[in-house]
C-alpha positions, 0 to 999 in steps of 0.5 A, a space after each residue: 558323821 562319826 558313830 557315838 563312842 560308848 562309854 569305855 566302863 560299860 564295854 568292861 567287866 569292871 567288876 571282876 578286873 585285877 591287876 596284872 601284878 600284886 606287888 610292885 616289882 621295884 620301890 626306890 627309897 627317897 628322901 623326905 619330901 619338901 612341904 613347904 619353902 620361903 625364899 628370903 628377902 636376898 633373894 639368894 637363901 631359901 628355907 625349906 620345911 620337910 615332911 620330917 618337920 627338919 627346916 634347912 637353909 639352902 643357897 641357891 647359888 651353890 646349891 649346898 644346904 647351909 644349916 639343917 634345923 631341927 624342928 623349929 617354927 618355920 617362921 621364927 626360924 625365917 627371922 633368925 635367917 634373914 638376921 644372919 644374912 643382913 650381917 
């Protein structure tokens, strides 16, 4: 039979642990994160919500963005899209 592990934080001075590094030694820049997405009812569009409240349009078959909103309603935006696709 195995001996019982002790539990790891009761082996370690947690109190007085710090990290190895203060700052960070790189930090990549990124783009606005997509909160929220719909895909519409052609199943080849998708309208994407990002964390700068921007709503695009996006193809899914040529990756491209169509149409960049400017901080709309997600679902009015939604409508006009589906109207424009129908067309």
């Amino acid at each position: 039979m195995l001996p019982k592990r002790e539990n790891i934080v009761e082996c370690y001075d947690v109190e007085n642990v710090r990290p190895i590094n203060e700052r960070p030694e790189h930090r990549i820049e990124g783009g606005a994160a997509i909160r929220r997405f719909e895909v519409l009812n052609d199943k080849r569009h998708i309208l994407a919500k990002d964390s700068d409240d921007n709503i695009a349009l996006y193809d899914v078959l040529k990756v491209p963005m169509i149409y960049l909103y400017d901080t709309a309603l997600f679902k009015v935006v939604g409508r006009h899209a589906k109207d424009v696709n129908e067309q």
